[in-house]
C-alpha positions in Angstrom: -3.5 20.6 -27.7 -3.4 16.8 -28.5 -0.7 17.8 -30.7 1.8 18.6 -27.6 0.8 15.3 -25.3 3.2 13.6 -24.3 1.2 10.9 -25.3 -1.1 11.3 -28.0 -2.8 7.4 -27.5 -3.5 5.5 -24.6 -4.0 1.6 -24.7 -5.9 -0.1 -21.8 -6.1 -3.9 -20.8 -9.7 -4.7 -19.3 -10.2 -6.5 -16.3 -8.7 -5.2 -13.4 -7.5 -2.1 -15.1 -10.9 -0.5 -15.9 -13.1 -2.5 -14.7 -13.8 -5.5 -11.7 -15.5 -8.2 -13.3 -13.5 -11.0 -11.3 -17.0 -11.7 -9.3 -18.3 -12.9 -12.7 -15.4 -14.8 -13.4 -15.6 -16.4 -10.1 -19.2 -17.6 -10.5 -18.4 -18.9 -14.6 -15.5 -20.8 -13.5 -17.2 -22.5 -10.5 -20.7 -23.0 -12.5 -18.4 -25.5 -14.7 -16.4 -27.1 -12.4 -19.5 -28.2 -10.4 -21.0 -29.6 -13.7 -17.8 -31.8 -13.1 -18.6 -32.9 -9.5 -15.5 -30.5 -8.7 -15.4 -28.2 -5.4 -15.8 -24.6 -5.9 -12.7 -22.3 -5.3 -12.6 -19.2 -3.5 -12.7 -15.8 -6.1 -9.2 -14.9 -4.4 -7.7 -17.9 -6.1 -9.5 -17.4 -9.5 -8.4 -13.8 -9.3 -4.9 -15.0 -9.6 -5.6 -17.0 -12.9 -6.7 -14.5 -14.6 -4.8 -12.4 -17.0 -3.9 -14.5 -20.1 -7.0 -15.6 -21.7 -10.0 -18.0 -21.2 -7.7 -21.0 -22.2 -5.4 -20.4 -19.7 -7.8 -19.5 -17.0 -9.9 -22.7 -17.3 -6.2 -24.7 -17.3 -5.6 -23.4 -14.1 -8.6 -23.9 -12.6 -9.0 -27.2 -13.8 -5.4 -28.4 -13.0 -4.2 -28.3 -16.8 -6.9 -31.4 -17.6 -10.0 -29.3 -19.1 -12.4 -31.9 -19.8 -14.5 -31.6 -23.1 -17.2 -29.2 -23.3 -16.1 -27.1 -20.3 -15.2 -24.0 -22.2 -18.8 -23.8 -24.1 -20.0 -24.1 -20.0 -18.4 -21.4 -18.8 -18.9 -19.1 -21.8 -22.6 -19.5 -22.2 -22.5 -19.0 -17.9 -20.4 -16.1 -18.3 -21.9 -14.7 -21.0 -25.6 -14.6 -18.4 -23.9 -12.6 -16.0 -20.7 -10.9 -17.1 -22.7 -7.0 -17.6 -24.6 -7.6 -14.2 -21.6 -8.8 -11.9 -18.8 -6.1 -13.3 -18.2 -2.4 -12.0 -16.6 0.2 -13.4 -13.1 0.3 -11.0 -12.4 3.5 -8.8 -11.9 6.8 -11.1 -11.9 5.3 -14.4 -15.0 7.0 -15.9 -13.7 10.5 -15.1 -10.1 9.8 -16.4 -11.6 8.8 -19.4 -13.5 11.6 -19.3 -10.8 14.0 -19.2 -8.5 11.9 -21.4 -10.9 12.5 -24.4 -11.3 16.4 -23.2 -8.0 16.2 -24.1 -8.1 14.5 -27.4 -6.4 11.2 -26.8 -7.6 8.6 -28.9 -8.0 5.5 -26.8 -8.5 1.9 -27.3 -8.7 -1.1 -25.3 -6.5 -4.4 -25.3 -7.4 -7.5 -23.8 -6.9 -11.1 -23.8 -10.5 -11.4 -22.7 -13.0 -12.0 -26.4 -13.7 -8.8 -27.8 -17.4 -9.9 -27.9 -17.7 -9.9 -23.9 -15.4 -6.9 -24.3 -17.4 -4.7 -25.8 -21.0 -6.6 -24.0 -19.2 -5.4 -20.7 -18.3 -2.1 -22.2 -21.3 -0.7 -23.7 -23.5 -2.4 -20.4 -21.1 0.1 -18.3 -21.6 3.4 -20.5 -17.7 3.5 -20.9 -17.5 2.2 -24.6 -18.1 5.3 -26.6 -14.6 6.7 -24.9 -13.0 4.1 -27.4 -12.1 3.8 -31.2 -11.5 -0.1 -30.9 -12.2 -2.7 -28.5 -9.5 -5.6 -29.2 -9.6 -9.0 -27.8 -7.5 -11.8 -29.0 -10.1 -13.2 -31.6 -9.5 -10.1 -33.7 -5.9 -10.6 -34.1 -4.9 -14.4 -33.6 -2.7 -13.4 -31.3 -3.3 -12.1 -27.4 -1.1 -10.0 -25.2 2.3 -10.0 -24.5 2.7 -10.5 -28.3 3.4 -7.5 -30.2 0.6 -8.3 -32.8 -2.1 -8.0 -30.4 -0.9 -4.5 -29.1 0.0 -3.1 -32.3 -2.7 -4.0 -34.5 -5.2 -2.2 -31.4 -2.6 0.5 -31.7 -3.7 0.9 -35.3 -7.1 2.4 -34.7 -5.5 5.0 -33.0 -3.8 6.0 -35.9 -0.4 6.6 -33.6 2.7 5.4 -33.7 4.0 3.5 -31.2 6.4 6.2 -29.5 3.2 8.8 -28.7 1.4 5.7 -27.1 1.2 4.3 -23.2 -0.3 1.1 -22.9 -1.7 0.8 -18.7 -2.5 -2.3 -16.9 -2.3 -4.2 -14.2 -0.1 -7.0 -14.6 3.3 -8.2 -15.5 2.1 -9.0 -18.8 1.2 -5.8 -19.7 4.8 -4.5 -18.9 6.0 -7.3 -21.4 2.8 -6.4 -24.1 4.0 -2.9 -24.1 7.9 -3.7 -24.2 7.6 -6.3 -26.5 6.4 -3.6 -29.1 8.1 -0.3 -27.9 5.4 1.3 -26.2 5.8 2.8 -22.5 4.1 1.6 -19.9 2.2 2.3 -16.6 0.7 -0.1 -14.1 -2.2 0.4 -11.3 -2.4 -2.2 -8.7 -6.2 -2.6 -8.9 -6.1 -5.8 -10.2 -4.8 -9.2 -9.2 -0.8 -8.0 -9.4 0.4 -6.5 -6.1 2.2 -3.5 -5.7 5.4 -5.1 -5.3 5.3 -7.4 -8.5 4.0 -4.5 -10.7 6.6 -1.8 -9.3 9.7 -5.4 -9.7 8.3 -5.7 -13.3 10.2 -2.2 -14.9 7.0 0.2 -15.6 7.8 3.5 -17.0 5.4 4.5 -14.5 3.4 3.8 -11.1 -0.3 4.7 -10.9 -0.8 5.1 -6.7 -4.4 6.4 -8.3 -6.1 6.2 -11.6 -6.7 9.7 -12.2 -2.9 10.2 -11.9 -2.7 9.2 -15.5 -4.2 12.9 -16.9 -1.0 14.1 -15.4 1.0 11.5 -16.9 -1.0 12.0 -20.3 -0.5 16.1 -20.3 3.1 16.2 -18.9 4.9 18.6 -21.5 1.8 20.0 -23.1 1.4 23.5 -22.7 -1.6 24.5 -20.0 
């Protein structure tokens, strides 16, 4: 059957793809800025600064002048509560589910570390589904850079044109283009509808589960 996919590998970004941990961002991000005698922002506007990393998120949030030691702050913070203050988003476990019924090898692709990757993964039951969990620590290079994508792509032992890469951002669009890969996009994340549909998908998730159809199109039933 997994012969006949239209897609025989599926790459996923993290946060706001499969899972909400934006709550735990939130609470990280303010925990260092109040070390700093700073005021605490709402989780809305953190939301939006996430995406491309722990660098860039703490540049935003600190208006591009991180001071020292901030980073090691947030990390050993986050690191507390990232398991306990992240959910598994809307339909994801059963898509994975069915994905793997179907014999798609799957691996995830984020700009978050792998290490709170994979803490966040395995605390939510949902790391098993995947044969690599790739942050940007593993490959010295993080997302929309080909390397990142394509050396996660490599555990799935797929080339590039049986592959979908879904997110939730912009930069997942340019991740997967940068590297030949199709994409799909599901506005469960910070990107709205409109930015993610302006940003040239190859296709729209209105629902997670509408990937299986995506996935099987052209296999026979």
């Amino acid at each position: 059957m997994a012969r006949l996919l239209r897609y025989r590998a599926v790459l996923f970004d993290l946060d706001g793809t499969l899972v909400d941990s934006y709550a735990a961002l939130a609470d990280a991000v303010n925990f260092a800025r109040r070390q700093h005698g700073l005021d605490e922002l709402r989780e809305s506007t953190i939301r939006e600064f996430v995406g491309e990393g722990i660098e860039k998120l703490l540049q935003r949030a600190f208006d591009g002048q991180v001071p020292e030691g901030v980073q090691s702050v947030f990390e050993r913070r986050y690191d507390e509560i990232c398991c306990t203050e992240s959910r598994v988003l809307a339909d994801v476990e059963s898509t994975l589910e069915k994905l793997t019924a179907l014999g798609v090898e799957m691996a995830v692709c984020t700009n978050k570390p792998s290490t709170f990757s994979r803490k966040i993964l395995e605390f939510l039951h949902l790391a098993p589904f995947f044969r690599a969990i790739i942050g940007p620590d593993l490959t010295g290079a993080r997302k929309p850079e080909a390397r990142h994508v394509l050396q996660t792509l490599e555990a799935t032992a797929c080339l590039p044109v049986d592959a979908l890469f879904v997110g939730d951002m912009p930069i997942d669009v340019r991740a997967a283009r940068n590297c030949g890969i199709d994409v799909a996009v599901v506005a469960t994340g910070s990107s709205t509808s409109e930015a993610l549909r302006a940003s040239g998908p190859d296709h729209y998730l209105d629902r997670f589960s509408d990937l299986v159809e995506i996935v099987r199109d052209g296999a026979e039933a």
